[in-house]
C-alpha positions in Angstrom: -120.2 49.0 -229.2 -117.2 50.6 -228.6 -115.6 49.6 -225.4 -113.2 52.3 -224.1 -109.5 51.8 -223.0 -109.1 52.5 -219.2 -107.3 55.6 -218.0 -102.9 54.7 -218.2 -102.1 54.2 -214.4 -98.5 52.8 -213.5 -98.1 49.6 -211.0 -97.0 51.0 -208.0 -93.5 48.7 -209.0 -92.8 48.9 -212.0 -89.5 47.4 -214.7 -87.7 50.4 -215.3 -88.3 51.8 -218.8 -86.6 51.1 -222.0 -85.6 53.3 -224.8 -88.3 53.6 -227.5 -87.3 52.9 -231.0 -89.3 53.8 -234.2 -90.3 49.9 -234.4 -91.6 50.1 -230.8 -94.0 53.1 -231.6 -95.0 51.3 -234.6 -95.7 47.7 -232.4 -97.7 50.3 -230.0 -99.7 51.3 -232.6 -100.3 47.7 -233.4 -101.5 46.8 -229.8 -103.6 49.9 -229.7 -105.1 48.9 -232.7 -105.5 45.3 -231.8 -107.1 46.5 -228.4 -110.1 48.7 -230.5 -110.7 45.8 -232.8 -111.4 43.3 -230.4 -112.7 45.2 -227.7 -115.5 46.7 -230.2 -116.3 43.1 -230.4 -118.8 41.5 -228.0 -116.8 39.5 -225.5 -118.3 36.2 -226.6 -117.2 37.1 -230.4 -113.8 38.5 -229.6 -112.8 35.1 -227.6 -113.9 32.9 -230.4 -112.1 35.5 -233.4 -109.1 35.4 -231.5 -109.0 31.2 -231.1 -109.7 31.1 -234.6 -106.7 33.6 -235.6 -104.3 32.0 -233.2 -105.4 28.3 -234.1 -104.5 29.1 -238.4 -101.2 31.4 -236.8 -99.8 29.6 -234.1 -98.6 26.4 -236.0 -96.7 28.6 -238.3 -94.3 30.2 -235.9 -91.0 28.7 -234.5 -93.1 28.5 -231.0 -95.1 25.3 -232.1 -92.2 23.3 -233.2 -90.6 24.3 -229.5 -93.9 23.0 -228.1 -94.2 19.6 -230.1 -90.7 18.8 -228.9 -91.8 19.8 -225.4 -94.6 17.3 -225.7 -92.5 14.8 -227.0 -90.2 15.0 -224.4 -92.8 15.3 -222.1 -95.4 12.2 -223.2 -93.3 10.1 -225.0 -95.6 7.4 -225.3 -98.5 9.4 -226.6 -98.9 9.5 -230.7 -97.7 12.3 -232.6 -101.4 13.5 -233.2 -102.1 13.5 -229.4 -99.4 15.9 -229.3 -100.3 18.3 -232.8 -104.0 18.2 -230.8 -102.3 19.3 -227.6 -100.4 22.3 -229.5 -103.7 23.7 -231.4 -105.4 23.3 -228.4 -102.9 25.5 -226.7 -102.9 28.3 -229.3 -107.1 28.2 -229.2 -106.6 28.9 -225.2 -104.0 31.7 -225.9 -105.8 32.8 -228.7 -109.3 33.2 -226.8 -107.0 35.0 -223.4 -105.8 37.6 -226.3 -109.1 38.1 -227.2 -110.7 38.7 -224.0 -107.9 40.7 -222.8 -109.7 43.8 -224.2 -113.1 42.8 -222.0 -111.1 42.0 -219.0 -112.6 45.5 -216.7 -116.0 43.9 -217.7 -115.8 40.0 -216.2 -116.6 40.1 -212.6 -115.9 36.8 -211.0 -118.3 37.0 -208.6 -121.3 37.9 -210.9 -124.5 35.6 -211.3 -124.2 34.9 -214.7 -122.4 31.9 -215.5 -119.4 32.6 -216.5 -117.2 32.1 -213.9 -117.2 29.8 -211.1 -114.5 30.6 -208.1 -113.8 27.2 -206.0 -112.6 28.0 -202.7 -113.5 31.4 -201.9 -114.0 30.8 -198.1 -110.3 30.5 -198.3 -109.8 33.7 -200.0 -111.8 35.2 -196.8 -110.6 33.6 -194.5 -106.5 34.7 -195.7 -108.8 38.7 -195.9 -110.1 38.0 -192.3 -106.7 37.0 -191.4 -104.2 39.7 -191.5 -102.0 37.6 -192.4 -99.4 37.2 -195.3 -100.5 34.2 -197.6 -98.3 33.0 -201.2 -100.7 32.4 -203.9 -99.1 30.0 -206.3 -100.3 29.2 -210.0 -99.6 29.2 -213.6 -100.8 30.1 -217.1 -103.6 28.3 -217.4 -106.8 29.3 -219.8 -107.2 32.9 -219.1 -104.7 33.6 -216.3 -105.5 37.0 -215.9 -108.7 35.7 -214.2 -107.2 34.2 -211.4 -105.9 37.6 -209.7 -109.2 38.8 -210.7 -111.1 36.2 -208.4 -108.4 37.4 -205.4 -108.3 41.1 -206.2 -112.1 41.4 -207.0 -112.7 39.0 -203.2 -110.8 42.4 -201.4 -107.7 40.4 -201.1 -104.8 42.7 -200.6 -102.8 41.2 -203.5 -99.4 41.4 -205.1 -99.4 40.1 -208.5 -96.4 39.0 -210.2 -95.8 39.8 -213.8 -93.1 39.8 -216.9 -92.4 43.4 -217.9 -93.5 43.7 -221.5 -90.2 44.7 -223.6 -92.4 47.7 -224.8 -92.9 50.3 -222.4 -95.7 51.9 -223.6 -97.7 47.9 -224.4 -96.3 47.1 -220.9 -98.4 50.5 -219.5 -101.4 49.5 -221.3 -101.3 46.4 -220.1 -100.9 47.4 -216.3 -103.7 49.6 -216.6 -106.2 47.2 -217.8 -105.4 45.1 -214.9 -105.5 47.7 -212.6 -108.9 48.2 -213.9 -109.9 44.7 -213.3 -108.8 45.2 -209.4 -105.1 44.2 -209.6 -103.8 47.0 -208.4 -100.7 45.7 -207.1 -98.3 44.5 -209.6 -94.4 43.9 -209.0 -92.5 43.3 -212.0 -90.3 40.6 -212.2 -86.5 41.6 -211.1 -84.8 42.9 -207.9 -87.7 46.0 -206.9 -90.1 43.5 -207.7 -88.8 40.7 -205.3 -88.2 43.1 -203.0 -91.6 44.8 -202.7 -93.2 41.0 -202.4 -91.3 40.5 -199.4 -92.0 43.9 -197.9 -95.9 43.1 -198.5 -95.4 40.1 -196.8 -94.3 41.7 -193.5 -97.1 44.0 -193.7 -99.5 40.8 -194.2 -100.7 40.9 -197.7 -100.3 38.6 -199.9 -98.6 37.6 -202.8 -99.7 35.8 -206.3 -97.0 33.9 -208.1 -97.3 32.1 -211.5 -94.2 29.3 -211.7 -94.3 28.0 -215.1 -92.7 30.4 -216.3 
């Protein structure tokens, strides 16, 4: 089945745009044929093509090496096969986000089915039945992109913090498929952003901010 790409909807903030060179249609292209492949794909399938793609790809890229010398700064007294286990364990988690990214609009948290489970969400009502500002702090782990989900999908009034993608036309996809997910909300990293997380403060909403990076 083929799953269709949400309507293109810019973040409220939003990085200001770049100039786009041949190479950055052609990437487009790439993504929007990346997002038809795997969103054609059942969810289930698509999260296990994608660990399996970034699993044999990963280790090949100057990325791993940076993170087996991060682990081995990190856990010096672990072996060096803890640490190649670590790093293909890392690029099966990214692998399976990528793949899901497509299915995101579909995954409710709050649905009966097993899939997710949202510790804590009294809190999440009580900072809704509040009025009040609240910081929501987190990081990349597993799929991030269901963590403002869970606060977005509760009827949280949520900023969500992101990275610009260099591409303005990726990074427009990709706001709109969060959008469509609930995030509405999204400031961009940089000066606007900062300053529209501080304005939503005052108003009492909240904000969602991921550290590690």
């Amino acid at each position: 089945r083929r799953v269709a790409r949400p309507p293109f909807v810019s973040a409220p903030l939003k990085a200001a745009p770049t100039v786009l060179t041949l190479a950055g249609r052609l990437e487009a292209l790439a993504f929007d044929g990346y997002m038809d492949l795997f969103g054609a794909l059942p969810l289930e399938r698509a999260s296990r093509m994608g660990a399996r793609l970034l699993r044999a790809l990963g280790p090949l890229t100057p990325a791993h090496q940076t993170a087996l010398k991060n682990l081995r700064l990190a856990y010096p007294n672990e072996t060096e096969s803890w640490r190649r286990d670590v790093a293909r364990a890392m690029w099966d988690g990214i692998g399976r986000t990528l793949g899901e990214f497509p299915h995101l609009p579909e995954i409710s948290a709050y649905c009966d089915d097993g899939r997710l489970e949202v510790d804590g969400v009294e809190k999440l009502d009580a900072v809704k039945a509040s009025g009040r500002g609240a910081v929501f702090i987190s990081g990349h782990f597993a799929n991030w992109e269901l963590m403002p989900a869970a606060i977005a999908q509760r009827g949280v009034v949520c900023h969500m913090t992101y990275r610009a993608a260099n591409n303005p036309k990726i990074d427009a996809r990709i706001l709109a498929i969060r959008q469509h997910y609930g995030a509405k909300l999204q400031s961009a990293k940089g000066v606007q952003g900062g300053v529209g997380l501080q304005r939503g403060l005052i108003r009492g909403e909240a904000v969602a901010l991921m550290n590690d990076q």
